[in-house]
N, C-alpha and C positions, 0 to 999 in steps of 0.2 A: 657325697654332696654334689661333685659335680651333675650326676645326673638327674638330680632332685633338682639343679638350677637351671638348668635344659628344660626337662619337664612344665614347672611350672612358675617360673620366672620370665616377665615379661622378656623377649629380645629385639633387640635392636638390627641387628645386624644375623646373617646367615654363615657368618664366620667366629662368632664371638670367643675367644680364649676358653674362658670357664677355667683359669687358673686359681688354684684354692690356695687363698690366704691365712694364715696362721696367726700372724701377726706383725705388725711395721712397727719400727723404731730409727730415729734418726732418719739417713738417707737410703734405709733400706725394706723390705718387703723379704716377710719369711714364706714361704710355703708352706703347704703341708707335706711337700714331696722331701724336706728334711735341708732344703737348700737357702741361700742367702739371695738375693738381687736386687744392686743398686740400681734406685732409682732417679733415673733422668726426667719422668715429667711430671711426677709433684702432684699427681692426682688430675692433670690436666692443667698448671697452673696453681692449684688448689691450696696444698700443703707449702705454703709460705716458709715455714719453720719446719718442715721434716715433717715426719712421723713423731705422734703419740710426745711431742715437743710438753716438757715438764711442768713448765709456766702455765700452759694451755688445759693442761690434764688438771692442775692444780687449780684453776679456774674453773674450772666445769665442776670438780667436786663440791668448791664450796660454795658455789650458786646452787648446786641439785641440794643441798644438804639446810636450803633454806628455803626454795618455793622453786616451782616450775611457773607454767603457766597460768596466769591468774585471772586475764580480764586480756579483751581484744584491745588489738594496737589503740594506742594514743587516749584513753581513759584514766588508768595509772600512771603517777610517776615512779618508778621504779628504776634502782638505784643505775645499775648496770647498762642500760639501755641508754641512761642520761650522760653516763660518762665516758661511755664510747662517742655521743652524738656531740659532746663537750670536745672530747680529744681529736674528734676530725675538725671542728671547726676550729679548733687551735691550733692545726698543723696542716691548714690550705690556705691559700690565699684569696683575701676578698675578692668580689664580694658573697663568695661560699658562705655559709653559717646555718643553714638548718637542714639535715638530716632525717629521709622519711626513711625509715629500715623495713625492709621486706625482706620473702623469703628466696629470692633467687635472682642471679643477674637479668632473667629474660623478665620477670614480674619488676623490677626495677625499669628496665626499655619502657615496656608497658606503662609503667605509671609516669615514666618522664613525659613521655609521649603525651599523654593525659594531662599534664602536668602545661604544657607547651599551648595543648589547643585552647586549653582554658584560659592560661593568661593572654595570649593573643589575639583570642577572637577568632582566629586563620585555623584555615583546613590543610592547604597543603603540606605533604610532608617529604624533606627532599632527604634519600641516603645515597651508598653507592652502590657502584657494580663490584661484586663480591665480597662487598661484607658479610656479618654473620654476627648478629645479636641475638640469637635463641632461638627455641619452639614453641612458646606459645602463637597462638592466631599472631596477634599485635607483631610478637620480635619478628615470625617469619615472615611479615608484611612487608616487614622493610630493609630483612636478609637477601643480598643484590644474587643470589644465586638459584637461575630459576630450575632446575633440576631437581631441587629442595622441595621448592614449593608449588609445581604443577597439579599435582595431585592432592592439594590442599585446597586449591581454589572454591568460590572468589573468596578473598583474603581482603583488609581494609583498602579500602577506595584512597585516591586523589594521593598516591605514591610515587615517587620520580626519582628516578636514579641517574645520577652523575659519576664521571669519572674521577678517580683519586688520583693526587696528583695533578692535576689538568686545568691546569690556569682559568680558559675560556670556557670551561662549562659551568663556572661563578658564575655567569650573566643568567644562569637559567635559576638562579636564587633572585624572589620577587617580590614585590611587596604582597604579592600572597601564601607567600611563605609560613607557615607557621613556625618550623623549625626546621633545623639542618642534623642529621645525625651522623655520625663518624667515630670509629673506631679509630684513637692516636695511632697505634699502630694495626695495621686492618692483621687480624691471626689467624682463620682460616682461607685467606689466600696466600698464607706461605712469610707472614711476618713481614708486610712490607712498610717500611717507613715515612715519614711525608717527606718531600723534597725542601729544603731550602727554608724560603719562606712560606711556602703554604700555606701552613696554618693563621698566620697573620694575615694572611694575604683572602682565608675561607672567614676569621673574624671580622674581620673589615668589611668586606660583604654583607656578610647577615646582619651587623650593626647599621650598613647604609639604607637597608629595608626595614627594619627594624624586626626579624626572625631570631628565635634565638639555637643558639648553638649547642649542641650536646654532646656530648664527649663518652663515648662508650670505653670504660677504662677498665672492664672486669677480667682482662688480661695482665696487663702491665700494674695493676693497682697496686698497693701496698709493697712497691719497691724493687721492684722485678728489674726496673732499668737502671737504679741507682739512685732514684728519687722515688718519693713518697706514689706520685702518678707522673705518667709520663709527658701530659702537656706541660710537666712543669720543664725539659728539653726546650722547648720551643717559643715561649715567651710570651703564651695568652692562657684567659681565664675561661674557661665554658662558662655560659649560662647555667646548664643544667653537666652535673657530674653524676655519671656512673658507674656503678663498682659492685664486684661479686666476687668470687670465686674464693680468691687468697688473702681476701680480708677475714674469713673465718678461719685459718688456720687446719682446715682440715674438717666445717661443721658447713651446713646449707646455709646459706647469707646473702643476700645483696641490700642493693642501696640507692637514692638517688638525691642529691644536694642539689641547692641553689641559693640565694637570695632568700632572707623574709620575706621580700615585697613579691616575689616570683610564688614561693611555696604556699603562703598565706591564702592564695586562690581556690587552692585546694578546699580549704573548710566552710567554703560558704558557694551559694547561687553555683549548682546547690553543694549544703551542707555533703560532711561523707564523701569529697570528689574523687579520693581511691579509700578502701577498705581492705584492710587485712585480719586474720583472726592471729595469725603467729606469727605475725612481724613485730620484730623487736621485743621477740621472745628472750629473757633474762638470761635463761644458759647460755645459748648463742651470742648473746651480747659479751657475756662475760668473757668466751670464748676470743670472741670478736676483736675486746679491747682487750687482752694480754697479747692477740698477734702484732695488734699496731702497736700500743706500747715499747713492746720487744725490738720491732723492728724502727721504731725511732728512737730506741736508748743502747741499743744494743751494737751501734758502725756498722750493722749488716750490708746497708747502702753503701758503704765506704770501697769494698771491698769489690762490688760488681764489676766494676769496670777490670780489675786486675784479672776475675775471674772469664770474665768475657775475652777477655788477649788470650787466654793460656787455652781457650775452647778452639779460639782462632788459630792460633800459632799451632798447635797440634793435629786439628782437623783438616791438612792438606795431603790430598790423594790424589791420583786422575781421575777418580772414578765422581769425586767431588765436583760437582758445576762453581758453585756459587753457595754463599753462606749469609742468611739476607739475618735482620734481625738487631736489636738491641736488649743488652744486658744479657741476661740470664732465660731471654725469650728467642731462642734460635732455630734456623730454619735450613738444614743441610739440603741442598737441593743432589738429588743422584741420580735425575736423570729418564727415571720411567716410574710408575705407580709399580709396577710389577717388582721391579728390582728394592722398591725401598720396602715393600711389603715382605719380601725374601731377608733384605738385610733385617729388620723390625724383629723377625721371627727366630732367624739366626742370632742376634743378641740374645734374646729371650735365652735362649737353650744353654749360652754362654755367661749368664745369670746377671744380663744388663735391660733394663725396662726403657727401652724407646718406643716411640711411638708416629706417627703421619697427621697430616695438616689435613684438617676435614674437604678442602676442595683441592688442592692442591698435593693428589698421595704420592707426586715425585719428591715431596718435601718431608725427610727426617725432621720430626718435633723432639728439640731439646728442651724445656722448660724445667731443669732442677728446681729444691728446694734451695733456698737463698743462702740457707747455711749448709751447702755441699762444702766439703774441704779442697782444697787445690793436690790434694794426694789422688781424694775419689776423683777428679775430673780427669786426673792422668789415667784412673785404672780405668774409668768407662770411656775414653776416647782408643786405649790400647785395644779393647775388644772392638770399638767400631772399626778401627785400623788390622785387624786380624781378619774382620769376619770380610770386608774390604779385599783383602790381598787373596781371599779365599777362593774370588769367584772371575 
């Protein structure tokens, strides 16, 4: 199989594994090579609840066992897609309340975006220096890392990039603003968090111009930091909320919320203002809402913080910098791309699945499933502290 995925499988990279999967369950990954390996990054964030999670399985059966795909988004009402878009608007706070589902966090970017220029009237669009909201044209437009997107150009016009963090580069938010975009915590530069007050301090701003804010949350969403999303840390609302990854539990998903009075622009002058064929596809919804369900009845959230000390209190080395990050989103800094590339690989073979921060590869990526045990964290920080002491 490996060679058949080399062959004719698209690639991404000139390194890629090509590790043959068997099957995953829980917080682990079987092979074919006959071995176990916990996993630390969840599918990228992804798998919210583990692997092959019973709720999740059991959802997907009795959705498939009644219709798939029937009619493109927003025609039907059907059942599943209604009551996940019911269960986020019951568990955010105003004034959030409607729900456009699509199929990926970056198609999400994209439609917020969309979403921004229409109710405002405004062109410009302001994000930062090293973010990362996806690959489509739109997300890499306004992904602050130009390495990425050189060779992509020209990409959407009237884009501006500010500093995170960075009090005075608020003044460069204007009444020509159409919106502001931001990742609560930025993840491919190594899981950095806002300072203090910032965030009130970047709502207050865009409120003064009248720009609205947008909050890229398809990292930290569905509980990752110990709350549902992570602006809810900080003590403001986005305009526009988005979210992907581990809100499916493990299936393709994203999303992008706001106001009626904001979303409602969408469907008219003109009609159709984003379009999807398999957004808010019925599996995937069902999918969807068994992971949020689970993880807001189930204390998963309760738990992060304890689990976040015991990653902290165990992960100290000299070979460790710095350990940036919140919740169950963490960010081991070691020092060189090379060496965390070397350790990453070295777990591997010790049958522990880590992984690197897409701009930042001196950064070990931990992002577990939210239901890892406080045993598994002991037994995958013991191998990082072995492969550690090795070199």
């Amino acid at each position: 199989m490996q060679h058949d995925f080399f062959k004719y499988q698209a690639q991404t990279t000139q390194f890629a594994a090509g590790f043959e999967v068997e099957k995953a369950v829980g917080s682990y990954i079987y092979g074919k090579d006959g071995k176990k390996y916990l996993d630390f990054v969840a599918g990228v964030s992804a798998n919210t609840l583990g692997h092959s999670h019973p709720k999740i399985v059991n959802a997907i059966k009795t959705q498939a066992e009644k219709y798939l795909h029937v009619m493109v988004y927003g025609e039907y009402a059907q059942e599943m897609p209604v009551k996940l878009c019911k269960l986020l608007a019951d568990s955010t706070p105003e004034p959030l309340e409607v729900t456009y589902l699509v199929n990926s966090g970056a198609e999400a970017i994209d439609g917020a975006l969309k979403l921004a220029k229409r109710y405002t009237g405004r062109e410009e669009i302001i994000s930062f220096h090293n973010s990362y909201h996806g690959n489509t044209h739109g997300a890499l437009s306004v992904s602050g890392n130009e390495y990425h997107k050189r060779e992509f150009r020209p990409l959407l016009p009237m884009v501006s990039f500010i500093h995170f963090n960075e009090d005075k580069d608020l003044e460069k938010i204007t009444e020509k603003t159409a919106c502001v975009l931001l990742e609560t915590i930025q993840g491919a530069a190594g899981f950095l968090v806002p300072n203090d007050d910032y965030l009130k301090k970047l709502k207050a701003r865009c409120e003064e111009v009248g720009a609205l804010l947008i909050l890229d949350e398809i990292q930290p969403g569905f509980g990752r930091t110990g709350k549902l999303f992570a602006f809810e840390h900080f003590g403001i609302v986005p305009d526009i909320l988005v979210m992907g990854k581990g809100m499916g539990g493990g299936v393709p998903v994203g999303a992008f919320m706001s106001s009626e009075k904001i979303m409602h622009s969408l469907s008219h002058s003109p009609k159709l203002g984003h379009i999807t064929t398999f957004g808010g596809n019925p599996l995937i919804a069902a999918a969807s809402y068994a992971t949020l369900k689970e993880v807001l009845e189930s204390g998963l959230m309760n738990e992060i913080d304890e689990k976040e000390k015991l990653f902290r209190d165990l992960l100290v080395h000299p070979k460790i910098k710095n350990i940036n990050g919140k919740g169950l989103m963490l960010a081991v800094n070691l020092g060189s791309p090379e060496f965390t590339l070397d350790v990453a690989k070295r777990c591997m073979e010790r049958g522990l699945v880590v992984f690197w921060q897409l701009y930042r590869n001196e950064y070990l990526r931990i992002s577990p499933p939210l239901t890892l045990s406080l045993e598994e964290i002991r037994e995958g920080c013991e191998i990082i502290l072995k492969v550690l002491n090795e070199n």
